[in-house]
C-alpha positions as CSV (number, residue, x, y, z in Angstrom):
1,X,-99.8,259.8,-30.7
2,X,-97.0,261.9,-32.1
3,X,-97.7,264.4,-29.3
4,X,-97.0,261.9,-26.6
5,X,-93.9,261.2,-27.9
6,X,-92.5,264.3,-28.5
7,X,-93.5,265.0,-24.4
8,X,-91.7,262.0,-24.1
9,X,-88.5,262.9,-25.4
10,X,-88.3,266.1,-24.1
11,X,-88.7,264.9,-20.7
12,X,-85.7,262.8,-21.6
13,X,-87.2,259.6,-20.1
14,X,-87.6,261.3,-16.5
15,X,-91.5,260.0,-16.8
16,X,-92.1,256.0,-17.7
17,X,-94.2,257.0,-20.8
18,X,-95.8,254.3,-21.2
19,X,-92.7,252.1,-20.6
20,X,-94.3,248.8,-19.2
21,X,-91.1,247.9,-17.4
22,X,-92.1,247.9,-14.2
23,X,-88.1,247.3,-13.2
24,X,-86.9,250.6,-14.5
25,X,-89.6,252.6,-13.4
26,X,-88.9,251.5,-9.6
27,X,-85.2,252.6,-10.2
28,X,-85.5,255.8,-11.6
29,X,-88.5,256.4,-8.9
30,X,-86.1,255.2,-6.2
31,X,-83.6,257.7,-7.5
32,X,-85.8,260.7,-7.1
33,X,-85.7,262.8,-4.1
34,X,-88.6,265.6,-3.9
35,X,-87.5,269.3,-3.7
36,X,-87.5,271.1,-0.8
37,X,-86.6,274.3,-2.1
38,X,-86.0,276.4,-5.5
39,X,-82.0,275.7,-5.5
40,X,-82.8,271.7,-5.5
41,X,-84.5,272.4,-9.1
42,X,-81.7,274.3,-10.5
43,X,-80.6,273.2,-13.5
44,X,-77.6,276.1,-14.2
45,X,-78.9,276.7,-17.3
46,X,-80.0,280.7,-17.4
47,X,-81.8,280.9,-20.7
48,X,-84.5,278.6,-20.2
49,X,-85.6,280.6,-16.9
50,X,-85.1,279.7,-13.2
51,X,-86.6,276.3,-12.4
52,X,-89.2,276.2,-9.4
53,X,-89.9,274.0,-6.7
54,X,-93.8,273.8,-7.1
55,X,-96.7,274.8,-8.9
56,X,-99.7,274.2,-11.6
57,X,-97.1,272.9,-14.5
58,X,-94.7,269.8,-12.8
59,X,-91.8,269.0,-14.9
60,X,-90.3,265.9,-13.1
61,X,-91.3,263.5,-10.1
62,X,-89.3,265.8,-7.9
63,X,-92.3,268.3,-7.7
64,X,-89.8,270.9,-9.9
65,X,-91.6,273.2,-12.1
66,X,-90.6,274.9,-15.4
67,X,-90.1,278.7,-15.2
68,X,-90.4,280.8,-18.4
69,X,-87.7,282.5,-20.1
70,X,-86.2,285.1,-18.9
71,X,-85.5,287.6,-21.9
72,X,-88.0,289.5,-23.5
73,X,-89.2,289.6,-27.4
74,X,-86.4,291.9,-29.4
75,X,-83.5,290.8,-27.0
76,X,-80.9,287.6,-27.0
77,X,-80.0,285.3,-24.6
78,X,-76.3,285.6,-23.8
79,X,-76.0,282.0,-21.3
80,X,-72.1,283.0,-20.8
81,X,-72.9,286.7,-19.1
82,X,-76.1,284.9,-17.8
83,X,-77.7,287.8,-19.2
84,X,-80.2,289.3,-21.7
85,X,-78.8,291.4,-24.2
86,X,-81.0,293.7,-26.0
87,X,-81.0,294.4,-29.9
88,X,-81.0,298.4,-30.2
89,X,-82.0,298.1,-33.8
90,X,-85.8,297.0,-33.1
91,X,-85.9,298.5,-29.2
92,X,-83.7,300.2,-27.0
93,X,-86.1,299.9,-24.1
94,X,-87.5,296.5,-24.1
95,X,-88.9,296.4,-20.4
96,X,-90.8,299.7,-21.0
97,X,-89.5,301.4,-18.2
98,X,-88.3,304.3,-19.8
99,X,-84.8,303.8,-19.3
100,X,-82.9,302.2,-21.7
101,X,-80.4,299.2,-22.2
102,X,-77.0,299.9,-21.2
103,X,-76.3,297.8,-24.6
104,X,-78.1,300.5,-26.2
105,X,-76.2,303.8,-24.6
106,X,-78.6,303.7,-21.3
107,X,-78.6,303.2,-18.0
108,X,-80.9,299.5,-17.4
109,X,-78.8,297.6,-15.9
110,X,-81.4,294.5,-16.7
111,X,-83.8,295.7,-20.1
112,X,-85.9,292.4,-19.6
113,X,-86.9,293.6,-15.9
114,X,-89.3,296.6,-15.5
115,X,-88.5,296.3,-11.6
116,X,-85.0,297.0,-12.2
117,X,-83.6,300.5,-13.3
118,X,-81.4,303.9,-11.7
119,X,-84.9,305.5,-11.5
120,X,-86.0,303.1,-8.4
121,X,-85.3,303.0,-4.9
122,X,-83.6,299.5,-3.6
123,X,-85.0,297.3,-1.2
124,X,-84.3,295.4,0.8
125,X,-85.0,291.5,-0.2
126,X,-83.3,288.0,0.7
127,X,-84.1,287.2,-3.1
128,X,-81.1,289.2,-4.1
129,X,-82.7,291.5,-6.6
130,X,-80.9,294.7,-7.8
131,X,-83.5,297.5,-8.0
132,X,-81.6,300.7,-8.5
133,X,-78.8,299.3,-10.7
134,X,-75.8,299.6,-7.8
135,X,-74.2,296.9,-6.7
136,X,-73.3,298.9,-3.4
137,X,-76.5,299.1,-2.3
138,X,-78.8,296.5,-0.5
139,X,-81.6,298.6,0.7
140,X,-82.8,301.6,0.8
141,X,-82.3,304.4,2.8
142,X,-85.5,303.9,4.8
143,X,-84.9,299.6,4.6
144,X,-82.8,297.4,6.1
145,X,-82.2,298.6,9.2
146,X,-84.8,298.2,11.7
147,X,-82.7,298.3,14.9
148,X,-80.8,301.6,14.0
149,X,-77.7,300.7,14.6
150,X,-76.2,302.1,11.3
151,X,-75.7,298.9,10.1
152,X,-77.8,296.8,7.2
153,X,-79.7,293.6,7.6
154,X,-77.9,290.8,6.4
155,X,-81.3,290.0,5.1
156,X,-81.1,292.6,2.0
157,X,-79.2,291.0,-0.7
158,X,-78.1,291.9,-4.2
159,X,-77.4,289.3,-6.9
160,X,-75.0,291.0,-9.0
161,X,-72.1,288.7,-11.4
162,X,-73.1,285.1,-9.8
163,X,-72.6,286.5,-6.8
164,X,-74.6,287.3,-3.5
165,X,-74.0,290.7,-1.7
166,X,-75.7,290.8,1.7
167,X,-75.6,293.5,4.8
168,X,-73.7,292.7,7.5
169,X,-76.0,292.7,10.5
170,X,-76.4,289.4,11.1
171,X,-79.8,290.3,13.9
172,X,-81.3,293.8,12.9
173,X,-83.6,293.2,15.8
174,X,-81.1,293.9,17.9
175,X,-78.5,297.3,18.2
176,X,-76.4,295.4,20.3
177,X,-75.7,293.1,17.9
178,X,-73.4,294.2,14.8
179,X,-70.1,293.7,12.8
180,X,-68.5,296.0,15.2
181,X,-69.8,295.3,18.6
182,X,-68.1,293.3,21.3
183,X,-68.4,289.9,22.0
184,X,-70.2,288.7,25.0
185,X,-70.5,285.8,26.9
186,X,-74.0,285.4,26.1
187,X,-75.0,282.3,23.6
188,X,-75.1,285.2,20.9
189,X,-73.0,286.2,18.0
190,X,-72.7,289.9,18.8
191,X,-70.3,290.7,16.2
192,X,-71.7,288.9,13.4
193,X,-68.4,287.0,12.4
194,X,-70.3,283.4,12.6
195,X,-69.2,282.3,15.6
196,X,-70.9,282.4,19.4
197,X,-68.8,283.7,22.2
198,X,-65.8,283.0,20.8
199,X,-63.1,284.1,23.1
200,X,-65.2,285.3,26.1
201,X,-66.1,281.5,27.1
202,X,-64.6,280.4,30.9
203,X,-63.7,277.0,31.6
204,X,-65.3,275.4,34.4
205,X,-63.8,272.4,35.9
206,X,-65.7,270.2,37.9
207,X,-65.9,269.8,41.9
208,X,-67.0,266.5,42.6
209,X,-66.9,266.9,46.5
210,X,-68.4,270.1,46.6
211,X,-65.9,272.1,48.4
212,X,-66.1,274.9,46.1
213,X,-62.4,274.1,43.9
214,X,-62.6,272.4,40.9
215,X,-60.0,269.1,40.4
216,X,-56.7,269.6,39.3
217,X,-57.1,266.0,38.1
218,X,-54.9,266.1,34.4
219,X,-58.9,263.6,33.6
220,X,-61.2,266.1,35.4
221,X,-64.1,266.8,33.5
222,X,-64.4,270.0,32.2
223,X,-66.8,272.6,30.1
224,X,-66.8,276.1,28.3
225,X,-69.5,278.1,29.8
226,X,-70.8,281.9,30.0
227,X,-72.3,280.9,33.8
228,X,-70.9,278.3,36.2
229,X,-72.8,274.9,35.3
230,X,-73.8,273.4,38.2
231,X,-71.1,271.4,39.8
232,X,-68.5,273.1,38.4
233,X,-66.2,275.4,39.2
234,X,-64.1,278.5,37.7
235,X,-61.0,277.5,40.0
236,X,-59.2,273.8,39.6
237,X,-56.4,273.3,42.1
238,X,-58.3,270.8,44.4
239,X,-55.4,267.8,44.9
240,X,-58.1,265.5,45.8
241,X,-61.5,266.1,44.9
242,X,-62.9,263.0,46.9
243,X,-62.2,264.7,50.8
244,X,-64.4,268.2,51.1
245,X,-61.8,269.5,53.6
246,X,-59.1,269.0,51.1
247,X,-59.2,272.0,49.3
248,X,-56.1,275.2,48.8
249,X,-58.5,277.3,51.1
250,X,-58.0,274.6,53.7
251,X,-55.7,274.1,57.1
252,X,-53.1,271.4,57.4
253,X,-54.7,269.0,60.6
254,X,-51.6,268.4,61.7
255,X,-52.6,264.3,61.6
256,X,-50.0,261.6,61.6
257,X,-51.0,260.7,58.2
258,X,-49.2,263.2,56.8
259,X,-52.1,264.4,54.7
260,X,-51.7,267.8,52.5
261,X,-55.2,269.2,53.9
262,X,-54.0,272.6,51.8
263,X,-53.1,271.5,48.5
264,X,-49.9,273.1,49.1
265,X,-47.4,269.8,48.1
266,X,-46.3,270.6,52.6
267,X,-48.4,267.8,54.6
268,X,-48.5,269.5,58.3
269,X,-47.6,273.3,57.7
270,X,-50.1,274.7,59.0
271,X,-49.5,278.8,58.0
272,X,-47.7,280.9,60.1
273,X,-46.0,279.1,62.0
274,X,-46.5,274.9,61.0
275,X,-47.8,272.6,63.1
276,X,-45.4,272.7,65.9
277,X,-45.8,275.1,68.4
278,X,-45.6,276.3,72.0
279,X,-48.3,276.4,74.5
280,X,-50.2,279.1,73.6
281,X,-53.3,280.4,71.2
282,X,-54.3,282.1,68.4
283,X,-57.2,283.2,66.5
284,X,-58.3,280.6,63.9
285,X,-56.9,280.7,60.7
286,X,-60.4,279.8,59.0
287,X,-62.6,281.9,57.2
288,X,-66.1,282.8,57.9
289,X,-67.9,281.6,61.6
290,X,-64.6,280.0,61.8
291,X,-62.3,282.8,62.0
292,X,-64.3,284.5,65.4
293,X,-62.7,281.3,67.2
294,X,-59.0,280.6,68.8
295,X,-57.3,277.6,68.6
296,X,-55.2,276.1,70.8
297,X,-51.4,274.8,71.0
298,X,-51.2,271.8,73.3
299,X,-48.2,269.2,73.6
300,X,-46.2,270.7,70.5
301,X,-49.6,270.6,68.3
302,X,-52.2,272.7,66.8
303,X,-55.7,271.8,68.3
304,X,-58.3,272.2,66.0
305,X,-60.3,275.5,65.8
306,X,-63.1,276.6,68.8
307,X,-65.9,276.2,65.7
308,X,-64.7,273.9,62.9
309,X,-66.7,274.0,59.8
310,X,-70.0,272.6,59.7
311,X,-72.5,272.2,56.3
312,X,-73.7,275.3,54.8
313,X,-77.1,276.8,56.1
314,X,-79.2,278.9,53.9
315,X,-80.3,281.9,54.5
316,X,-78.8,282.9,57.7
317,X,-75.8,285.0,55.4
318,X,-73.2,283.3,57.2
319,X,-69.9,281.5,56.1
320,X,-70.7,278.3,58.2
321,X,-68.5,275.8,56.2
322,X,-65.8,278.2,56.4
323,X,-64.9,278.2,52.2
324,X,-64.8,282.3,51.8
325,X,-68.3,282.1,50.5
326,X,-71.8,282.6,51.6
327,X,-75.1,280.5,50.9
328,X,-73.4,278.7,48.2
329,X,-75.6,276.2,47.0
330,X,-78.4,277.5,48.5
331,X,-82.2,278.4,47.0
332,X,-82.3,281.9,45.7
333,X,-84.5,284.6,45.6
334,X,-84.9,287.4,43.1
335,X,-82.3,287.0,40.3
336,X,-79.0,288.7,42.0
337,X,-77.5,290.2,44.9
338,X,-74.6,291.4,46.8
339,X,-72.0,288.6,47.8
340,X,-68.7,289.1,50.2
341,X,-67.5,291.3,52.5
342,X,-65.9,295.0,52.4
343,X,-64.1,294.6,55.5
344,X,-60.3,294.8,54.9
345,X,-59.0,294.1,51.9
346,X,-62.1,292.2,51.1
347,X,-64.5,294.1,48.5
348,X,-68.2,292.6,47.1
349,X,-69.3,290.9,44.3
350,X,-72.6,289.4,42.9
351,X,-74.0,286.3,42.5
352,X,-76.9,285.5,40.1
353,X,-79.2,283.0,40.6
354,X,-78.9,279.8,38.6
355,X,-81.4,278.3,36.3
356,X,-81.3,275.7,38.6
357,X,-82.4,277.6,41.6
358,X,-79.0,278.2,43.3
359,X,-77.1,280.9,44.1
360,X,-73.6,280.8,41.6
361,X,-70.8,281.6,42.0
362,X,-69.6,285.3,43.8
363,X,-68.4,286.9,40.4
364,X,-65.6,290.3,41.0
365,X,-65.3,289.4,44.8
366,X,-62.4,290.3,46.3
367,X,-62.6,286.9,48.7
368,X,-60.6,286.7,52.1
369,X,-57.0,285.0,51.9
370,X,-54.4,284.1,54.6
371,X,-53.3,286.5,57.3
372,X,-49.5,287.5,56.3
373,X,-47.5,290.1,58.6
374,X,-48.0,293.3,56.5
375,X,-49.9,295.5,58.8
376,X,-53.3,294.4,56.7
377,X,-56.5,292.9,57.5
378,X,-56.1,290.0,54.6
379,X,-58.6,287.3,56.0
380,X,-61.3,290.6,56.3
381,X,-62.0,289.7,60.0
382,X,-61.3,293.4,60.9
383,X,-58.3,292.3,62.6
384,X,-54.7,292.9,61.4
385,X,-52.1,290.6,61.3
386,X,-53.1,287.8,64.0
387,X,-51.5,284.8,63.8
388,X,-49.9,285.9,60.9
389,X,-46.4,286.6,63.2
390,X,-45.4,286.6,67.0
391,X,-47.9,287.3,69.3
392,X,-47.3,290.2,72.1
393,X,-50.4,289.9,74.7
394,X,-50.5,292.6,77.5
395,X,-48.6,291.8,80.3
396,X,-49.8,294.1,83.1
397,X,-47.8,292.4,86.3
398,X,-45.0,292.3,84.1
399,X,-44.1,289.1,85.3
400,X,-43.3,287.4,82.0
401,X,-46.9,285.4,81.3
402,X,-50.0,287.4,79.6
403,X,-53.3,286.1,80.2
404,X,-54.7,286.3,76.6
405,X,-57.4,287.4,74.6
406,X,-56.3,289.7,71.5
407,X,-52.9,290.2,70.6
408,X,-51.6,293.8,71.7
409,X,-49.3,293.8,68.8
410,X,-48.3,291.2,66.0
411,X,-44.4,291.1,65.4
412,X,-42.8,290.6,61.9
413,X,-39.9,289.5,60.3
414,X,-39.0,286.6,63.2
415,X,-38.9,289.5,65.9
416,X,-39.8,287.7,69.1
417,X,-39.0,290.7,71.8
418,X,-42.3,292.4,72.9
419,X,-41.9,295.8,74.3
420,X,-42.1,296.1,77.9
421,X,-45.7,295.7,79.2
422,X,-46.7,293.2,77.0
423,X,-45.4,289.0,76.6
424,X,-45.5,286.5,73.7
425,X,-46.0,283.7,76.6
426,X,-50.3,283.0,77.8
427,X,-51.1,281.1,81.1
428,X,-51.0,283.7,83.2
429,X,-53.7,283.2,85.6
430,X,-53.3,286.3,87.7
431,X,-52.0,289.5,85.5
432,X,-52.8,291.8,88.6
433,X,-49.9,289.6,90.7
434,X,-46.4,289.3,89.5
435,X,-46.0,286.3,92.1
436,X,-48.8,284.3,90.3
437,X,-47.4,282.8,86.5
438,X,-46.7,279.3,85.4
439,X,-43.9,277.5,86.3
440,X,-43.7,279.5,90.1
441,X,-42.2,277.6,92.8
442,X,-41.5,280.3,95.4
443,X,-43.5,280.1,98.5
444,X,-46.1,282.3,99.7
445,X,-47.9,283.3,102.9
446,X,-51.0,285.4,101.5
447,X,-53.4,284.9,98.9
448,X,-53.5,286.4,95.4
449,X,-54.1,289.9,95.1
450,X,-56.6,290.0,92.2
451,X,-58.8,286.7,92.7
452,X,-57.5,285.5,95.6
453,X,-56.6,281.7,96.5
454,X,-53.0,280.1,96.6
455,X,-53.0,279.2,93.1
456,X,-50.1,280.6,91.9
457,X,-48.6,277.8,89.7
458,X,-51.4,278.3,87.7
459,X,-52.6,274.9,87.4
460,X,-55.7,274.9,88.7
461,X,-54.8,273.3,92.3
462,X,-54.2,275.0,95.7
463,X,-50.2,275.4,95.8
464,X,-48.5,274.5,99.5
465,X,-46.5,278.0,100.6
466,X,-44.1,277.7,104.0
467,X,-44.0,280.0,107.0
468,X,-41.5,282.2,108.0
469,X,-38.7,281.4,109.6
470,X,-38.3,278.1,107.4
471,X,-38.9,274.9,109.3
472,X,-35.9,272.1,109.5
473,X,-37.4,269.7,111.9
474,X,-38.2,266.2,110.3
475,X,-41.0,264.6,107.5
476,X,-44.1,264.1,109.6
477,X,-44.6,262.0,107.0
478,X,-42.7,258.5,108.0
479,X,-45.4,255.7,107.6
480,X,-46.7,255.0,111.3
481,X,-45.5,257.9,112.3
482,X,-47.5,260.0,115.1
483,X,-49.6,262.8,114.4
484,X,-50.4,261.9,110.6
485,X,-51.3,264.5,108.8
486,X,-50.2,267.7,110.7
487,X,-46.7,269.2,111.9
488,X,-47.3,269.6,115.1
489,X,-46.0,268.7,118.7
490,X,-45.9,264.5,118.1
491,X,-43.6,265.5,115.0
492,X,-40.3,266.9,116.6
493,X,-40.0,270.4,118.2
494,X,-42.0,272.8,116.5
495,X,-42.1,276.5,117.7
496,X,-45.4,276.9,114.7
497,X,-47.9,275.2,114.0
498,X,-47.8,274.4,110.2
499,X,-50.4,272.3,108.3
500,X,-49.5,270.8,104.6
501,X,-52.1,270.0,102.0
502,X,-51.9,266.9,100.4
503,X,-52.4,267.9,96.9
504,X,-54.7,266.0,94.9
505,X,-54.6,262.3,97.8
506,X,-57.2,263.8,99.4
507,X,-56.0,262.3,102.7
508,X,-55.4,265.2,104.8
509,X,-57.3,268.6,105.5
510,X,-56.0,271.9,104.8
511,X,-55.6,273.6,107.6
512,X,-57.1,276.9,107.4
513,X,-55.4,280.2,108.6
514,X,-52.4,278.4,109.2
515,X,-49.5,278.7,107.4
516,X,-48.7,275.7,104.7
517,X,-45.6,273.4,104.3
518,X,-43.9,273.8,100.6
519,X,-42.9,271.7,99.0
520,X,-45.6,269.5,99.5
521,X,-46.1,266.2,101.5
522,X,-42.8,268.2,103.6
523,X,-42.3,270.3,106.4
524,X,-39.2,270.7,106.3
């Protein structure tokens, strides 16, 4: 009986002993919370031995077990130095490791520990024990560094003065990975500071209509990232991100609406030259299949391009939605490849393939941009400057009207005065006849020299030329009037015959081989 209640009292009430109040015991059992590891039984006392969490002798309903002391017989207990001091006058050596107490004029740096003197080698342990007596050493010289990267384990620890002294390798498995390597973007802490890809993170911003330019919205939804997420993209100066063909890599339409197609804050500015214009073309100021077409000026206004863009096909390594880039958001194969162009000032790039199964984005590509008048190939079409300044076609007639194709020559700096041989003006239907070129109204008796036909207005339609000397007798035209639809004798004197085409009425025959009245529906 007087053994259970000494047990009792040194347990200081943690156990009911034989309390029968069923109310406290719930409390106290309530109040408990089981040990997990050796630090939850810790009690901060040192000379009554580290407490454990486990094993054969349980000191409290926490699962904590006693440990035993940790100084040896013939030394004291010193709880301020958390330390065990020998006494030199009945050992100098209490351990027995034949080294003795630094108390006593030796070298043990712990005389209750056998495992602990100058005579052994460290190792390397989490646990924090000191085997060789230094402080400055975690592990030995053939521990601690598996990787070989010069650089200790953060795993080899010394306890040393209530403190823990670790390596500084925070993943040994791993040479790339140390105090004094370089952060990558790559979900690991290469340089050991505690922090993941701090620094080297790219903000993605996200592109809700897919036209490959994240929102400039001040609201758009954003993320940090090593790789492009999905949706998202490196680039945010899309001004709307609800309209795919709204984008900064876009054209201006031109539209009524006054819409900024570009991004540029200039609604209908279509670059070089805006959206007014003369009759003429140019090449298309798209990228990708786009760029191969010409566009048209018609009434003032920019037509759009021969090939507009279309969705994106996979696989046929072609730029078919016109965005600088190719296959985006297409199924990959293999886990990179090539991306872009090296034509012009275009250079390549990769692209990896997304855990998603796309192709991301082209990282280090040098991408196509608008033409500008600098004597370089900036939209990578292997062409220099077109559209970029004033057109000079070859003009081989010389007559003032080119018929088209590729520019001869681009002009810069507002210079509209192409050499001799060559003209900023297209409709030219005839560049091997000087007398065929928009806008002619001089008669002629014989056809075009090139392509034949009396064409040479240019506009399509069979144009009325007179005969020589010029006729003054009267219209044969006069409702009623004889001989309808020739000159001839029933239409005053006339020393020729002359017949007139009607133009497009229809109503009377050409005559062949004769010679025409100009203007027309006249022979005067």
């Amino acid at each position: 009986m007087h053994a259970r209640v000494a047990l009792c009292l040194s347990l200081a009430s943690l156990l009911a002993c034989g309390d029968d109040d069923a109310s406290t015991d719930a409390a106290t059992s309530d109040a408990l919370v089981a040990c997990r590891v050796d630090a939850d039984c810790d009690d901060g006392v040192f000379c009554n031995g580290a407490e454990r969490c486990g094993g054969s002798s349980i000191l409290d309903e926490r699962g904590c077990a006693a440990s035993s002391p940790p100084c040896r017989e013939g030394q004291l207990c010193d709880e301020t130095a958390d330390r065990c001091r020998t006494d030199c006058t009945i050992s100098a050596d209490a351990d027995g490791d034949g080294v003795a107490a630094e108390e006593c004029g030796g070298e043990d740096c712990d005389d209750s520990n056998a495992d602990r003197s100058p005579r052994l080698t460290e190792r390397c342990d989490a646990a924090g024990l000191d085997e060789d007596c230094d402080a400055s050493t975690v592990a030995g010289p053939d521990d601690g560094d598996v990787d070989g990267d010069g650089v200790t384990s953060a795993l080899c620890c010394n306890a040393t003065g209530g403190e823990m002294r670790c390596g500084e390798d925070c993943d040994d498995r791993s040479a790339s990975t140390q105090p004094e390597a370089v952060e990558a973007c790559n979900d690991v802490d290469d340089d050991c500071d505690g922090s993941v890809d701090e620094g080297v993170l790219t903000l993605y911003t996200v592109d809700v209509d897919g036209d490959g330019f994240g929102s400039n919205a001040d609201d758009a939804a954003t993320r940090l990232a090593c790789t492009r997420p999905e949706g998202f993209r490196e680039d945010a100066t899309d001004c709307d991100d609800s309209v795919a063909t709204t984008h900064p890599a876009a054209w201006d339409f031109c539209d009524e609406a006054m819409v900024d197609d570009d991004c540029n804050g200039m609604p209908n500015d279509l670059p070089p030259t805006g959206c007014t214009c003369t009759d003429q073309q140019r090449p298309c100021p798209l990228f990708g299949a786009c760029a191969a077409s010409t566009q048209e000026c018609r009434g003032g206004r920019w037509l759009d391009c021969g090939v507009m863009p279309v969705e994106e096909a996979c696989g046929n390594a072609i730029d078919d939605d016109c965005d600088g880039e190719i296959d985006e958001r297409c199924a990959c194969e293999g886990e990179a490849r090539p991306c872009g162009s090296d034509v012009g000032l275009c250079s390549r790039g990769a692209q990896a393939c997304l855990a998603d199964g796309t192709w991301g984005e082209c990282l280090g590509v040098e991408g196509p941009t608008f033409e500008t008048c600098d004597g370089r190939d900036e939209d990578c079409d292997g062409r220099v400057d077109e559209g970029s300044g004033f057109d000079c076609f070859l003009d081989a007639d010389r007559d003032g009207y080119a018929v088209g194709g590729v520019p001869t020559r681009v002009l810069c700096g507002g210079s509209t005065a192409c050499p001799t041989g060559e003209s900023g003006r297209l409709g030219d239907c005839d560049d091997g006849d000087s007398r065929a070129r928009p806008n002619q109204t001089v008669a002629q008796t014989t056809p075009r020299n090139t392509v034949g036909g009396y064409d040479f207005n240019c506009d399509g339609r069979t144009m009325l030329v007179s005969s020589t000397p010029v006729l003054t007798f009267e219209n044969c035209q006069t409702p009623g009037g004889p001989d309808m639809g020739a000159c001839g004798s029933g239409c005053g004197r006339v020393e020729l015959s002359v017949c007139m085409d009607m133009g497009s009425s229809g109503d009377f025959p050409v005559c062949v081989g004769e010679y025409m009245a100009y203007p027309p529906n006249s022979c005067l």
